[in-house]
VOGU-3710 file (C-alpha; in Angstrom, 3 decimals, decimal comma):
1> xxxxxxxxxx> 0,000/0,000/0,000  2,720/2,191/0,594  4,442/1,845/-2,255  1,035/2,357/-4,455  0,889/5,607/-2,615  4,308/6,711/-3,750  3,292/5,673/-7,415  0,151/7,721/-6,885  1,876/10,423/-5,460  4,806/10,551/-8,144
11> xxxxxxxxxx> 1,801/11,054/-10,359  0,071/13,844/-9,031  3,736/15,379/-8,748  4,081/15,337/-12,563  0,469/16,352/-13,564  1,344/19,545/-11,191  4,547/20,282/-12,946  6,684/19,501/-10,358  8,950/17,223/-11,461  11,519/16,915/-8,561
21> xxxxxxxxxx> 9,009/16,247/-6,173  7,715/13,708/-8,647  10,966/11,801/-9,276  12,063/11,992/-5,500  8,477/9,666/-4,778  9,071/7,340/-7,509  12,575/6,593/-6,391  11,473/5,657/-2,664  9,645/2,798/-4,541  12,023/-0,389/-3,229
31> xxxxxxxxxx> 13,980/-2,190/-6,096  13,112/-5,460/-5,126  9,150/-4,913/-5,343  6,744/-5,756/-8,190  5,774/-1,879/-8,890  9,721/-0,835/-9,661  9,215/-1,717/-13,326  6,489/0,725/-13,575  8,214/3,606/-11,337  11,248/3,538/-13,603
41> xxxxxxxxxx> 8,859/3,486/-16,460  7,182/6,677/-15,436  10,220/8,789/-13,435  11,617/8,352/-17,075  8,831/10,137/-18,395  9,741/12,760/-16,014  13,243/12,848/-17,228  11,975/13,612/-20,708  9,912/16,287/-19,691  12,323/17,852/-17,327
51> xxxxxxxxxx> 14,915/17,344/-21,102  17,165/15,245/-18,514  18,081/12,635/-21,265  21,310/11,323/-19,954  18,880/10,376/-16,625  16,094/9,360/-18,890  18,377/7,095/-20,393  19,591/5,323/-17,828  16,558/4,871/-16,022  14,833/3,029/-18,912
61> xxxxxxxxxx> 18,555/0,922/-19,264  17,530/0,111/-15,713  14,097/-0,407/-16,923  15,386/-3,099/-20,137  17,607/-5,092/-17,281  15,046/-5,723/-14,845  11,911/-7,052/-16,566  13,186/-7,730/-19,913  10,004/-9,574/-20,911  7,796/-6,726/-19,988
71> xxxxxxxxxx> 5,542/-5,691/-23,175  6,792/-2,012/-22,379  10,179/-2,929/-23,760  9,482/-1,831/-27,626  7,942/1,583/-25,981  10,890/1,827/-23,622  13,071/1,403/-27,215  12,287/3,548/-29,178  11,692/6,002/-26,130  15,340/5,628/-25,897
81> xxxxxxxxxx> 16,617/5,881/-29,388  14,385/9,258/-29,522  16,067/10,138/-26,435  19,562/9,467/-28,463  18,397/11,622/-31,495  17,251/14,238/-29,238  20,875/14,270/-27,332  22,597/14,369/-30,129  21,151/17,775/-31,353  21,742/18,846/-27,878
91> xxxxxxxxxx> 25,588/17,887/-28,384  26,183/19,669/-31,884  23,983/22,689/-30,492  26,114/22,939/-27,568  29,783/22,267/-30,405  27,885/25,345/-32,295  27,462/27,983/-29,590  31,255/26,836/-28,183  29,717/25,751/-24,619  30,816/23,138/-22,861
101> xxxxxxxxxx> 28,673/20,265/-21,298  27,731/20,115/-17,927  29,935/16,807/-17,293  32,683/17,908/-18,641  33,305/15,821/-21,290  33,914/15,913/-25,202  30,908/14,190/-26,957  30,592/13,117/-30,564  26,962/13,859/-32,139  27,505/10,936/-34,680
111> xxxxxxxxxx> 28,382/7,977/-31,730  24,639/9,146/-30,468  23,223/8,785/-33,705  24,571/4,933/-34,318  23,109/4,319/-30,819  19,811/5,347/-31,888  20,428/3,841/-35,298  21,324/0,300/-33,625  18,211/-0,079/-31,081  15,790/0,905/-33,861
121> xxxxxxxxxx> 17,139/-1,729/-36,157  17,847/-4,111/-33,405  13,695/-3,556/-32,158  12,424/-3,684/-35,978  14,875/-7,381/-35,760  13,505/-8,486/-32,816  9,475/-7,629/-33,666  9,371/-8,798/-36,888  9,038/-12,215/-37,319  6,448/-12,110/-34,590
131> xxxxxxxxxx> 4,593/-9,455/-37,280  5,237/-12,385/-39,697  4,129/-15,432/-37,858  0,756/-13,385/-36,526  -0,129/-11,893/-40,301  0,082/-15,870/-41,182  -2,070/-16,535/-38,666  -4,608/-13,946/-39,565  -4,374/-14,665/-43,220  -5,366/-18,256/-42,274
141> xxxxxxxxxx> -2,064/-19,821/-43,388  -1,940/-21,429/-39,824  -4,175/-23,096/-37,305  -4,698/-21,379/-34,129  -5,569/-24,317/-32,838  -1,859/-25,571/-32,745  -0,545/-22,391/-30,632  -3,106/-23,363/-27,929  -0,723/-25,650/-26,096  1,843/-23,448/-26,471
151> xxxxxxxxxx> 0,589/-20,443/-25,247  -1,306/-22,030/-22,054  2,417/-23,706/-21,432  0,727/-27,159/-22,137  3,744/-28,797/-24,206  2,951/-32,558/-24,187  6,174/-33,308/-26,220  9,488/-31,886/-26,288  9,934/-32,359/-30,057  7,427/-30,042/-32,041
161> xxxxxxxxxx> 5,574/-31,160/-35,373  4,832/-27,271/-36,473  7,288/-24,474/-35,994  6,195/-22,646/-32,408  5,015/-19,213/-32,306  7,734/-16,204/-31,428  8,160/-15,851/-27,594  7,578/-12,158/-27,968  4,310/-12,774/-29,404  3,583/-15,533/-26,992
171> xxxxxxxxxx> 3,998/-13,072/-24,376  1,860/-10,136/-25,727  -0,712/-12,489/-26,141  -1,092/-13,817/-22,479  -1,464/-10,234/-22,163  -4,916/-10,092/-23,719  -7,457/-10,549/-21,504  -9,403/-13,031/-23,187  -6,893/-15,200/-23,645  -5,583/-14,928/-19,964
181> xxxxxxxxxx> -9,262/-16,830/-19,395  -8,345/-19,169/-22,163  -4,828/-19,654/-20,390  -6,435/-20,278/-16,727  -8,628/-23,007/-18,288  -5,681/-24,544/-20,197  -3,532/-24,931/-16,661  -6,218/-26,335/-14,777  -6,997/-28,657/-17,441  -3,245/-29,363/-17,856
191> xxxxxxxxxx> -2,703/-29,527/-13,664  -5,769/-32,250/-13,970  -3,936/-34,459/-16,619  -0,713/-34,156/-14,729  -2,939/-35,620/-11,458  -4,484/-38,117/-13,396  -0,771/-38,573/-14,996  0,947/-38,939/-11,301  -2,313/-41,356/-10,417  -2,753/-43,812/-13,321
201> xxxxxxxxxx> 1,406/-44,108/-12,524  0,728/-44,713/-8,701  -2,193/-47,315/-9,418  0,275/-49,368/-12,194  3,016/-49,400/-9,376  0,756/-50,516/-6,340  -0,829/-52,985/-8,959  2,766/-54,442/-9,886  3,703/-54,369/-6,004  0,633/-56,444/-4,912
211> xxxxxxxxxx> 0,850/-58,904/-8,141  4,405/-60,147/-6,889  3,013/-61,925/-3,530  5,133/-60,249/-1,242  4,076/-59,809/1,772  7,570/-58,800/3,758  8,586/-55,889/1,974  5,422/-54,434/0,750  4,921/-52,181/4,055  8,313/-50,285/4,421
221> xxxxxxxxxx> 7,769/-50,088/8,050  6,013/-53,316/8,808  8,943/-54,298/6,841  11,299/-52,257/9,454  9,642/-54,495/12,211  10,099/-57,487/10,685  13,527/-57,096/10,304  13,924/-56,162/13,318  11,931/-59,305/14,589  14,159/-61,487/12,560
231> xxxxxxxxxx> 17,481/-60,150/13,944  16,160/-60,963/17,511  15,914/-64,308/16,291  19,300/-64,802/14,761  20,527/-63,938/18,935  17,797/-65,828/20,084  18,938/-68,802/17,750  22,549/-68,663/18,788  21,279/-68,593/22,669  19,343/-71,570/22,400
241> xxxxxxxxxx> 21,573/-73,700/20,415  24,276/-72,800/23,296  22,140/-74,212/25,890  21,188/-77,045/23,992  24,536/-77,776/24,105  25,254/-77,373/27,639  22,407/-79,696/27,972  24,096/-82,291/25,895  26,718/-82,130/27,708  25,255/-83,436/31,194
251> xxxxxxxxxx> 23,076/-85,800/29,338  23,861/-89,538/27,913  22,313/-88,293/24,049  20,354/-91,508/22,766  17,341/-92,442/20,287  15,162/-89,542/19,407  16,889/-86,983/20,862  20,367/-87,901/18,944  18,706/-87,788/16,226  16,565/-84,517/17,145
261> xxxxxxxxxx> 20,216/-82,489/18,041  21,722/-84,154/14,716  18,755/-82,309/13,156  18,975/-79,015/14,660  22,837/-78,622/14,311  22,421/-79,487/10,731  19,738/-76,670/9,949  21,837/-74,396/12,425  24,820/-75,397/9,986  22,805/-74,296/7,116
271> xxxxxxxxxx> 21,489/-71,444/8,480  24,927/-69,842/9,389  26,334/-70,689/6,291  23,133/-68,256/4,709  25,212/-65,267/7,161  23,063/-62,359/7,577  20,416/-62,394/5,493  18,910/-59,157/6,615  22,612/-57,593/5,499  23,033/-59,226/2,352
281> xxxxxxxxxx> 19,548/-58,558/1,434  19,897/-54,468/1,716  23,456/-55,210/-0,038  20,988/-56,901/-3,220  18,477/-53,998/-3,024  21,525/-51,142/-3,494  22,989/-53,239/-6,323  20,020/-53,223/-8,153  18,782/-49,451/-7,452  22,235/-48,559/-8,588
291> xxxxxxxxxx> 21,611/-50,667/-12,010  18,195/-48,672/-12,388  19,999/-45,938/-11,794  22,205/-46,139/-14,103  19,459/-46,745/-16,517  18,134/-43,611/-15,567  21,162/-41,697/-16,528  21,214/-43,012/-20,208  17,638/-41,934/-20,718  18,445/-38,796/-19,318
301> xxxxxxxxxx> 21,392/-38,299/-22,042  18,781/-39,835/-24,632  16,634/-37,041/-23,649  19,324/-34,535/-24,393  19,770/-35,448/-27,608  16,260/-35,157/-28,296  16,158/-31,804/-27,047  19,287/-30,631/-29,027  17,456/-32,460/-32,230  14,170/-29,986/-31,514
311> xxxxxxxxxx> 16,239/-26,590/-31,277  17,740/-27,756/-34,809  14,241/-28,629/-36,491  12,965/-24,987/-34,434  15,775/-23,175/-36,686  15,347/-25,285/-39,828  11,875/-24,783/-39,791  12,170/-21,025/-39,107  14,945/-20,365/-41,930  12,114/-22,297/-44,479
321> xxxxxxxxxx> 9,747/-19,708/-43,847  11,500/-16,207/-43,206  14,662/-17,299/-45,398  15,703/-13,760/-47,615  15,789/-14,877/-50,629  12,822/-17,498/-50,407  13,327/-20,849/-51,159  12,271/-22,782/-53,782  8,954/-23,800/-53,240  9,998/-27,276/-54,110
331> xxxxxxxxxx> 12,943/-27,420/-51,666  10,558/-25,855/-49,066  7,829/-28,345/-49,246  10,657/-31,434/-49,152  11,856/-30,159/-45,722  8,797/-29,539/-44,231  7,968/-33,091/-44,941  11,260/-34,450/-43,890  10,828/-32,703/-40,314  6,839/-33,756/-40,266
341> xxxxxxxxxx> 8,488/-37,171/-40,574  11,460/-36,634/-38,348  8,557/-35,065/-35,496  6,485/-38,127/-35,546  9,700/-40,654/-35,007  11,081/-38,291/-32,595  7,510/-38,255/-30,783  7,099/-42,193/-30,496  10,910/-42,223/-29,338  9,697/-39,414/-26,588
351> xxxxxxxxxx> 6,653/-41,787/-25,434  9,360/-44,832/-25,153  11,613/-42,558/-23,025  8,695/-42,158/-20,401  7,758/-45,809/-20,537  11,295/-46,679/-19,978  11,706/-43,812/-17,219  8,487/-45,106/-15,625  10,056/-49,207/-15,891  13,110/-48,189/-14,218
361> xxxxxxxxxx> 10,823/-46,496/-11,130  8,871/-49,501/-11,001  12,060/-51,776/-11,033  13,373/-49,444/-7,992  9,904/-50,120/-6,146  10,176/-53,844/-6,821  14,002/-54,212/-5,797  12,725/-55,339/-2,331  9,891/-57,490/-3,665  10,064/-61,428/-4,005
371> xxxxxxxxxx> 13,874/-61,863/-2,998  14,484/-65,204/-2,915  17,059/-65,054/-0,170  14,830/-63,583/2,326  12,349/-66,421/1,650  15,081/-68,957/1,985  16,469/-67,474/5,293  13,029/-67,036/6,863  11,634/-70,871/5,822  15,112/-72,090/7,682
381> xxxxxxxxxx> 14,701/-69,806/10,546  11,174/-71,374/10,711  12,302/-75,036/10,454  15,749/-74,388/12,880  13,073/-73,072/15,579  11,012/-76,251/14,964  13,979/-78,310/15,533  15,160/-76,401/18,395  11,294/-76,550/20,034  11,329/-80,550/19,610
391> xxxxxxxxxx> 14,788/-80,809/20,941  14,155/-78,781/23,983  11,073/-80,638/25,220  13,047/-83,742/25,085  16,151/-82,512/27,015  13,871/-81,331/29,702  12,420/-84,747/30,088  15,672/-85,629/30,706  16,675/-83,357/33,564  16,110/-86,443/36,250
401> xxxxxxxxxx> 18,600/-87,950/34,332  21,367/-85,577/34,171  24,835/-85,910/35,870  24,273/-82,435/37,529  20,552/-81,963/38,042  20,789/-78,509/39,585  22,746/-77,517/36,460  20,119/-79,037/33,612  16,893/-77,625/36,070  18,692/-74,325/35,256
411> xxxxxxxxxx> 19,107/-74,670/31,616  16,106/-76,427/30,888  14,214/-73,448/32,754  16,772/-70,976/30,564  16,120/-72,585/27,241  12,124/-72,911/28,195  12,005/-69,123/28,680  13,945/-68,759/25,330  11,668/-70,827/23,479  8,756/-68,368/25,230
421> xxxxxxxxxx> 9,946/-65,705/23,826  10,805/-67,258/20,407  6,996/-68,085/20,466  5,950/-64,688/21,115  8,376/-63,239/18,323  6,894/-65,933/15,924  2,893/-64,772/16,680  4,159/-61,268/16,372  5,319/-61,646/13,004  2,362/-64,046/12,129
431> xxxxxxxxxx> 0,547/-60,632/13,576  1,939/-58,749/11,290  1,582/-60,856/8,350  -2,072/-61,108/8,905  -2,649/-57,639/8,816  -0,491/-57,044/6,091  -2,827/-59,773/4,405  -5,589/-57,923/5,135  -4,386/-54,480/4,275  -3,726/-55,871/0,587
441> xxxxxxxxxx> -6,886/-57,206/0,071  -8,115/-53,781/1,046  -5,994/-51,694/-1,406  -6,584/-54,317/-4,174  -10,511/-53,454/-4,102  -9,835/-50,055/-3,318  -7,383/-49,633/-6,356  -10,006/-51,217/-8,689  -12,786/-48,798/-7,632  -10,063/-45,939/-8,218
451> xxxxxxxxxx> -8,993/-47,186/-11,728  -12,692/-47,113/-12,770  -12,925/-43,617/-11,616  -9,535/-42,589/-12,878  -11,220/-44,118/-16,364  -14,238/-41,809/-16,185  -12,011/-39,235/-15,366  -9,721/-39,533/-18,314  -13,134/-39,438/-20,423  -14,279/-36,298/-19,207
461> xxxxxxxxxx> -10,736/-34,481/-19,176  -10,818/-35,861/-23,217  -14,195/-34,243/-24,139  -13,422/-31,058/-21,696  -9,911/-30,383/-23,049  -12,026/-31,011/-27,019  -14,223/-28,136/-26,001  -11,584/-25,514/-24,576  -9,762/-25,857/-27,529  -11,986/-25,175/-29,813
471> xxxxxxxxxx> -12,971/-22,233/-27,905  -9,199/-20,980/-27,467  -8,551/-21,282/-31,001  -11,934/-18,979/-31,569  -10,368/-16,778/-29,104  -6,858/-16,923/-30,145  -8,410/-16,191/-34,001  -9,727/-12,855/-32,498  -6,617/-12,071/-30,678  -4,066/-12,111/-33,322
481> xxxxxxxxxx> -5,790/-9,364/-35,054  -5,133/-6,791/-31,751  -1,670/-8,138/-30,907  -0,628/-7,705/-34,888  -2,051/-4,198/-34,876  0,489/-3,662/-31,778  3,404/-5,361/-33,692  2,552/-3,122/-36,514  2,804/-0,096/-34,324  6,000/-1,320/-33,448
491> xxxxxxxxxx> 7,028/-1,803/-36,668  6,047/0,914/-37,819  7,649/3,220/-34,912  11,042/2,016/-35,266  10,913/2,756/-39,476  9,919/6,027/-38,428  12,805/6,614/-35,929  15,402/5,147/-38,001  14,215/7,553/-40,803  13,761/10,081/-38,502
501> xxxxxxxxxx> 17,753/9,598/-37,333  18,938/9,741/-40,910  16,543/12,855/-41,519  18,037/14,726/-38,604  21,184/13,944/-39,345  21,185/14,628/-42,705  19,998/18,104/-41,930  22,810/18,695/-39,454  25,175/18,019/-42,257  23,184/20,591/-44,680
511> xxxxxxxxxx> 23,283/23,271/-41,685  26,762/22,720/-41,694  27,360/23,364/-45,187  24,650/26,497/-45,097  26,812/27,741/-42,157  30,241/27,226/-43,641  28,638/28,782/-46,877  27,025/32,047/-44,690  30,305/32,117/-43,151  32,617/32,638/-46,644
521> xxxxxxxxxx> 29,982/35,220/-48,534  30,279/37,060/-44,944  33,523/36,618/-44,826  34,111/38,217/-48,649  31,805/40,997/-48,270  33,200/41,888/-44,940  36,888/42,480/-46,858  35,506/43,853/-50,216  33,934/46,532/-47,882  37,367/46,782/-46,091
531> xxxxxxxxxx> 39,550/47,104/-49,428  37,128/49,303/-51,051  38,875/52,437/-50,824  42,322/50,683/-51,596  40,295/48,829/-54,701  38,824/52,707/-55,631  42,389/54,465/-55,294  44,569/51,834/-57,562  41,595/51,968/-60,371  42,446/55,456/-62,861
541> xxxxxxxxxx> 39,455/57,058/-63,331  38,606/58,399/-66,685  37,784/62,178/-65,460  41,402/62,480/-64,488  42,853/61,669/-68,072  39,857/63,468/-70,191  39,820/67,069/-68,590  42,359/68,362/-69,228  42,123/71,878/-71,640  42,593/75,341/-69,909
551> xxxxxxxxxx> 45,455/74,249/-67,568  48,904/74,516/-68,834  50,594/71,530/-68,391  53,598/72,381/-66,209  50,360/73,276/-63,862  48,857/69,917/-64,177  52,379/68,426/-63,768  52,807/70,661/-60,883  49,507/69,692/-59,473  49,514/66,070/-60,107
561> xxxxxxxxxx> 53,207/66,067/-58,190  52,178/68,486/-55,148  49,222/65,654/-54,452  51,550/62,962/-55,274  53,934/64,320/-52,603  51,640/65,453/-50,323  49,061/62,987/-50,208  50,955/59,599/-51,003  52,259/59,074/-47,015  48,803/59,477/-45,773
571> xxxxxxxxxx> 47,512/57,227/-48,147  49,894/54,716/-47,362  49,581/54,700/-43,685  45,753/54,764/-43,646  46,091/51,279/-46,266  48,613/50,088/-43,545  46,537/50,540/-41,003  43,363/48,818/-42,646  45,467/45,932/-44,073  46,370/45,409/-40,314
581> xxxxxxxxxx> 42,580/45,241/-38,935  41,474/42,963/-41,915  43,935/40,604/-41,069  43,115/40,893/-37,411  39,523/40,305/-38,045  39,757/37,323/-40,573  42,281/35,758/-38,312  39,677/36,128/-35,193  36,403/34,987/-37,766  38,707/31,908/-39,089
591> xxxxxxx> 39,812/31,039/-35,217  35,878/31,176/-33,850  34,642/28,932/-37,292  37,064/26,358/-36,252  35,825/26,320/-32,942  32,339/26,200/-34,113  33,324/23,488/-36,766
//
């Protein structure tokens, strides 16, 4: 709110002709915030008014660097190559009166005028094949309806079959407001496909998860617990075969329970041999992630090259249509064809890129699934505690019988308790394994209720995303017409200030040459008036020679010598003395031209 206030107030500073005031409110406007684009858009207006160009200049410099996609930018352009045009004539005017600039520094009109001349040409370069591609869209060379995608953002492939639409026009279009309506629609219908997208790839994984049978890993925590529940009963394994042992050894072995202890230590032989199956199981899960990931990384380069192959067909495309000279029309239709073809193979190898990205996430989620080793280890941790069970009730039958009876009471109570607990890990996994049981019968009914919806869904999305595009081409039809009007203006604009710079300085050079002329026919005059009397006084006029009857000659001889003697000093010192202040005065006229020049 503040900052609108400053804006406002910057505002009502101009329209009252103060302009300090005004640029002093629009600079307290923070350079981080959304509204600085538009105060250095405005306080340059000031500038202009207040005939500050150099400030003008660099606030809409400022301007081009920090929103360089605004739609203000052609304005802000040709606003500054006026600007140049108009500080150039300031430069020669000051060079003509001999003042010297404010800063200080010697300034060349011309390196203003290639300033100006460069942005104009570089804005009419950078506006026109946006002009182009919109007048083929108006003429109806080109279907709206293809630019839809792009200009909602909605790119479903990387690899284009039709030559995209300028950014700048992209851009100027968004800014329309009936295609910002057409936009919104597009993104929510393009946010909806990406759901549906994100759940149709959920639903396939859960679905592949639940197909395998596996009912240790298909709860990562439950999992946790279980693993957890099997380690205890690795220790609890190695406890109870020691006291077994101990057992043995204060017993005379015989019968059943030989061959019940031959049992056990041969599954307890086995089952070391397996090591740790929990370990070596995460060991076989990273080993295969890794593979996947690997996987991952060549699709990844894959995908590079496609994108490397779209900028190429982009340019090829681009140079077929605004080539100078055209192509043949021959040659033009051949590689429009050839990249048509080149689209639709690069476009099936796009959709194979996302089914292979998607197999390698489903061969991550199923690295845990089915492993063979954990089955094995778990069916002879399951037999060994059988074994171990059997064995135990028949070594406490034989505690009467021991050589130390104390000693096998204690054990046998030791290696009861142990088989307790064994029992209690064993219905706490069966627990578990129930309710995981349960739980996948549950998401298997609830994923085929959600893939029937997510069916329905993918229906309506079809028939919805028919109908907005057929209206945004309707709208995007209308909208071309406005946006290539403001192209044209653009256009338009920077032919008039690139004539206007050659105009203007074309007339500086023919002021020059009026001057320099002015200056001479002065110049001439000013010492034909200066010389007159020495041009009148060497020139014999004809009265002198012509009248000459009733004056004796020795009289005119006496005459013309008493002037000649009389007047010739005078004569010569007032030509001296003009011949001096000529010379003084050219030399003076001659020094100030060159300063002027």
């Amino acid at each position: 709110m503040i900052e609108l206030g400053q804006l406002a107030l910057g505002r009502l500073f101009y329209e009252r002709e103060q302009p300090s005031k005004s640029i002093d409110s629009y600079l307290l406007i923070d350079r981080h915030s959304d509204l600085f684009p538009d105060a250095l858009y405005e306080v340059g207006w000031v500038y202009v008014k207040s005939k500050q160009y150099d400030k003008a200049l660099r606030a809409l410099e400022l301007l081009e660097q920090s929103d360089p996609s605004s739609t203000k930018t052609p304005t802000t352009r040709i606003l500054e190559g006026n600007l140049r045009i108009r500080k150039a004539q300031a430069i020669r005017l000051a060079q003509v009166n001999g003042t010297v600039p404010q800063n200080g520094e010697s300034q060349d009109p011309a390196v203003e005028y290639d300033k100006a001349a460069k942005i104009f040409a570089d804005t009419h370069d950078l506006y026109m094949p946006s002009y182009n591609t919109l007048s083929a869209l108006v003429d109806g060379n080109l279907d709206a309806a293809a630019f839809v995608e792009q200009i909602a953002g909605r790119q479903s492939h990387v690899f284009q079959t039709s030559a995209p639409i300028p950014d700048a026009a992209a851009q100027w279009l968004r800014e329309q407001p009936d295609v910002q309506r057409v936009v919104g629609v597009e993104t929510d219908l393009g946010t909806i496909q990406s759901d549906i997208a994100i759940s149709e790839e959920t639903i396939n994984r859960l679905e592949a998860v639940l197909a395998a049978g596996d009912r240790f890993n298909v709860y990562p925590k439950l999992a946790q617990r279980r693993a957890r529940i099997a380690q205890i009963q690795s220790d609890l394994i190695a406890i109870r075969n020691n006291l077994a042992d101990q057992q043995l050894r204060l017993v005379d072995a015989s019968g059943d329970l030989a061959q019940q202890s031959a049992n056990r230590k041969q599954l307890a032989q086995a089952y070391a041999a397996m090591g740790d199956p929990e370990r070596a199981y995460t060991d076989r899960v990273v080993a295969t992630r890794a593979q996947y990931d690997k996987a991952d990384g060549d699709i990844t380069e894959t995908e590079t090259i496609i994108d490397a192959t779209q900028a190429m067909s982009v340019a090829m495309r681009k140079y077929a249509i605004d080539a100078t000279p055209p192509l043949d029309p021959s040659l033009k239709t051949t590689v429009q064809t050839t990249l048509d073809e080149a689209a639709k193979e690069a476009q099936s190898i796009e959709d194979d890129i996302a089914q292979a990205r998607r197999d390698a996430q489903l061969g991550k989620d199923l690295a845990g699934v089915g492993d063979e080793g954990i089955k094995a280890a778990r069916a002879v941790r399951a037999q060994l505690k059988a074994a171990q069970d059997a064995e135990q009730r028949t070594l406490t039958g034989f505690t009467s019988a021991s050589r130390d009876r104390g000693k096998s009471s204690e054990l046998s109570a030791l290696g009861t308790r142990a088989q307790q607990l064994a029992d209690n890990l064993d219905q706490t996994d069966q627990a578990i394994d129930r309710s995981i049981g349960q739980g996948m019968d549950e998401v298997k009914a609830l994923l085929a209720q959600e893939r029937n919806n997510l069916t329905q869904y993918k229906a309506e999305l079809t028939e919805d995303e028919a109908e907005a595009r057929g209206l945004g081409a309707g709208v995007l039809a209308a909208s071309f017409k406005d946006v290539k009007a403001k192209f044209y203006d653009v256009i338009v604009r920077t032919d008039v200030g690139g004539r206007r710079r050659r105009v203007v300085a074309e007339g500086d050079t023919d002021d020059d040459l009026k001057r320099l002329n002015l200056a001479r026919s002065r110049e001439l005059k000013q010492l034909h008036d200066e010389f007159r009397d020495v041009l009148e006084d060497n020139t014999k006029k004809p009265s002198t020679t012509q009248k000459t009857g009733g004056v004796a000659p020795g009289r005119r001889r006496h005459a013309s010598g008493r002037q000649h003697a009389g007047d010739q000093p005078r004569q010569a010192d007032r030509q001296g003395r003009r011949s001096d202040q000529a010379d003084r005065r050219h030399a003076e006229r001659h020094a100030a031209d060159r300063e002027a020049g």
